[in-house]
C-alpha positions in Angstrom: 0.0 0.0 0.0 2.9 2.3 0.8 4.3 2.8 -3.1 0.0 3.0 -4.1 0.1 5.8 -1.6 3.3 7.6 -2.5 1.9 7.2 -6.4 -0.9 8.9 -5.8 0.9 11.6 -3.6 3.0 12.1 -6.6 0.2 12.6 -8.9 -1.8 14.5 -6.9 0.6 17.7 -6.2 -1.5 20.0 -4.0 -4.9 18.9 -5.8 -7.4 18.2 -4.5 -10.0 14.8 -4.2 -13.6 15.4 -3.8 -15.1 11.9 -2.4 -19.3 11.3 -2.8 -21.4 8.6 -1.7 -24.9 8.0 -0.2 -25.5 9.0 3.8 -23.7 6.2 5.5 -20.9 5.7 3.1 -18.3 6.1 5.3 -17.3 10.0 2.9 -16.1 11.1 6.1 -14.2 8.2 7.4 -12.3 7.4 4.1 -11.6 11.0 3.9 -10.2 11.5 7.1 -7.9 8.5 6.5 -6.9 9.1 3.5 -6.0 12.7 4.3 -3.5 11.2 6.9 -1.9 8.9 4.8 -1.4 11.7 2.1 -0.1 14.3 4.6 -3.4 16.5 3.3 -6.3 18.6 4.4 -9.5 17.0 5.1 -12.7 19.4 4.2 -16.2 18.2 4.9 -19.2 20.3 3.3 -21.7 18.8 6.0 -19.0 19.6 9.0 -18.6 23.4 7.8 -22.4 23.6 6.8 -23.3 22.7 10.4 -20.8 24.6 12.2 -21.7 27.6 10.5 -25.8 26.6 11.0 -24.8 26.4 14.7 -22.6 29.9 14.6 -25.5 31.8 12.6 -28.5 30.3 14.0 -30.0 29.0 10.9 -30.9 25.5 10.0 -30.4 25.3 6.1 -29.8 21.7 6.0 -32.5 20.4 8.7 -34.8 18.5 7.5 -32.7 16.5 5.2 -32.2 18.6 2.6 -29.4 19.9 0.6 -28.6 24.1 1.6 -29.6 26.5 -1.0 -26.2 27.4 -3.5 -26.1 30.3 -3.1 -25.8 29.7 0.8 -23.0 27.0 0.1 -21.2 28.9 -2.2 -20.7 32.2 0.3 -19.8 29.3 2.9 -18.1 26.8 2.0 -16.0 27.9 -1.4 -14.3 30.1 0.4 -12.5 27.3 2.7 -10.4 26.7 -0.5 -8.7 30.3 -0.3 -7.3 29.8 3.3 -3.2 30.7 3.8 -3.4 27.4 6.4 -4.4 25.0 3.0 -2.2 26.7 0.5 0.9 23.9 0.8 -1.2 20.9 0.9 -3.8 18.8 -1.0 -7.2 18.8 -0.5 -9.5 15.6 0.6 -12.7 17.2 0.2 -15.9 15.2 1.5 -18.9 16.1 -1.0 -18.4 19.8 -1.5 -21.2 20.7 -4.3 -23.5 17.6 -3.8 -26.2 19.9 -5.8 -26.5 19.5 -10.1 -24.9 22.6 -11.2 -22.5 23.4 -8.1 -19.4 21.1 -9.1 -18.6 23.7 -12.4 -18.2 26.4 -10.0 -16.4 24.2 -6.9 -13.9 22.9 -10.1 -13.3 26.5 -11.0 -12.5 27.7 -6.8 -10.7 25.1 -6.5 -8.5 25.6 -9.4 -7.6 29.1 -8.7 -6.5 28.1 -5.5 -3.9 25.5 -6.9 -6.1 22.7 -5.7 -7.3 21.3 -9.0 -10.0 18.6 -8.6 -8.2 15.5 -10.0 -10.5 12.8 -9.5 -14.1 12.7 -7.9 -14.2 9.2 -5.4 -17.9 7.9 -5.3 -18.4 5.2 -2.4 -20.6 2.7 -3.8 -23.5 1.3 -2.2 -27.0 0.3 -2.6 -30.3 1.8 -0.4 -30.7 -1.0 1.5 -27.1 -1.1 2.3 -27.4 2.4 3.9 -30.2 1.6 5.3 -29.4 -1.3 7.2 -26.2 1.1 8.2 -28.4 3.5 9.6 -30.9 1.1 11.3 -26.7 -0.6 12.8 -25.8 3.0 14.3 -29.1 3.5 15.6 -28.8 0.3 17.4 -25.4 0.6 18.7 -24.6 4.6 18.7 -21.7 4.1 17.7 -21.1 6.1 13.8 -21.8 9.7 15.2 -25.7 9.9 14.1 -26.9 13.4 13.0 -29.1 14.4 15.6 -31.7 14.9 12.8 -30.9 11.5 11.4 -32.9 10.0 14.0 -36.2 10.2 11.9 -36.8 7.5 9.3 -38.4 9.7 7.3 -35.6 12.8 7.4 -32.9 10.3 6.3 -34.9 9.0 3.5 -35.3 12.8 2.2 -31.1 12.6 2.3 -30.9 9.7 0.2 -33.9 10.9 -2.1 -32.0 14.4 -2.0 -28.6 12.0 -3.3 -30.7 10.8 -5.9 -31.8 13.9 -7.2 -29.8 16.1 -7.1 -26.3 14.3 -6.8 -26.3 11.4 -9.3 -26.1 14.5 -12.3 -23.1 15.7 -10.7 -21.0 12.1 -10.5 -22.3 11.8 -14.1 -21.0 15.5 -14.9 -17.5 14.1 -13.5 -17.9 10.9 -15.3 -18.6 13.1 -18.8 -14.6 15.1 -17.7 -13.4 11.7 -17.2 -12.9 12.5 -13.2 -15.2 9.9 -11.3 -13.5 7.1 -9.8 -15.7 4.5 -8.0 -15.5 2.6 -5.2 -17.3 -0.3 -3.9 -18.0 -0.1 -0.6 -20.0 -2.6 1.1 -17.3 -4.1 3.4 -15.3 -3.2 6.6 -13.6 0.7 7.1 -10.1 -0.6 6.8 -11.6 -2.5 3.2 -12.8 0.4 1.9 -10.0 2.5 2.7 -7.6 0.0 0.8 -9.8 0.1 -1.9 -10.0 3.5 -2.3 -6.4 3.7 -2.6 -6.1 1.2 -4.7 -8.2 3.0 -7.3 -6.9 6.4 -7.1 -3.8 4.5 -7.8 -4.6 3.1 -10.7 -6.1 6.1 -11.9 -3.5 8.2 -11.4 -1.3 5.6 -13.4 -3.5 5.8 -16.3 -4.3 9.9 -16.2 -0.9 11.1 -15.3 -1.1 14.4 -15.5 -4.6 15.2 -16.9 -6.9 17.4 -16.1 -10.2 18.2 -17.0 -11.1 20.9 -18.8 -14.1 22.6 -17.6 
């Protein structure tokens, strides 16, 4: 796994890695990891989006669904201009899950130096998220959404995915930028797959980029 990871580390400069995936995925927990193991930034749009809900009072993504754009853009896009990220790349956890948003996160995000080089979608089905959800309500134990607790908000989130997300991974797919993942086994499984397959896509890319 080390030479995958010093391949990809290679390839991917100070770019950056924008990783999808239906609620339950694990977008966060690949991120994260993989962030370590590529001495890079970790950015989560549902981590800013709720700090910021909780700093301003407001509540744009109760309910299950996906903030307005205009909201996101004045919130989140600016993450990618901070002194603290200039040096390193970017794992980036769904930012611009909404049709129409990736064009303008693409365009940020290369001005900044952290060109998008691949899009990671974690594959798995509804029941698989499902039974996920129905797992972490039994244990506690995968850090629940406080609103997640309602059957019928989380099925708004995956309705919301299927919506209004699917165009986007297809919009990457169409640049030649998605990357998937399957990811119906353990976190460490997932992980290693993931890595494998930005390996392998960075060994048959090289130095392309898209152009938008």
């Amino acid at each position: 796994m080390e030479e995958q990871i010093q391949q990809i580390k290679s390839w991917l400069g100070i770019g950056s890695i924008n990783i999808f995936g239906l609620p339950m995925s694990g977008k966060d927990t690949v991120g994260v990891q993989l962030a370590e193991k590529l001495g890079a930034k970790f950015l989560s749009s549902g981590i800013i989006v709720r700090a910021m809900e909780q700093a301003t009072g407001t509540a744009y993504s109760h309910g299950g669904k996906l903030m307005p754009s205009s909201v996101f853009y004045d919130w989140v896009l600016p993450y990618f201009e901070r002194e603290e990220l200039w040096k390193y790349p970017l794992i980036l956890s769904s930012i611009g899950r909404w049709a129409g948003e990736e064009d303008e996160v693409m365009s940020v995000a290369r001005a900044s130096g952290h060109t998008i080089r691949a899009a990671v979608v974690l594959q798995l089905s509804d029941k698989d998220v499902v039974e996920r959800w129905e797992a972490a309500k039994l244990l506690g134990d995968r850090g629940l959404r406080h609103d997640d607790a309602d059957p019928e908000i989380f099925q708004t989130r995956i309705d919301e995915y299927h919506k209004k997300t699917l165009p986007v991974l297809k919009h990457y797919q169409e640049l030649g930028l998605l990357v998937p993942v399957q990811a119906d086994f353990t976190r460490e499984q997932v992980l290693k797959n993931t890595i494998e397959a930005l390996a392998n896509f960075a060994n048959h890319t090289g130095n392309f980029t898209a152009k938008l």
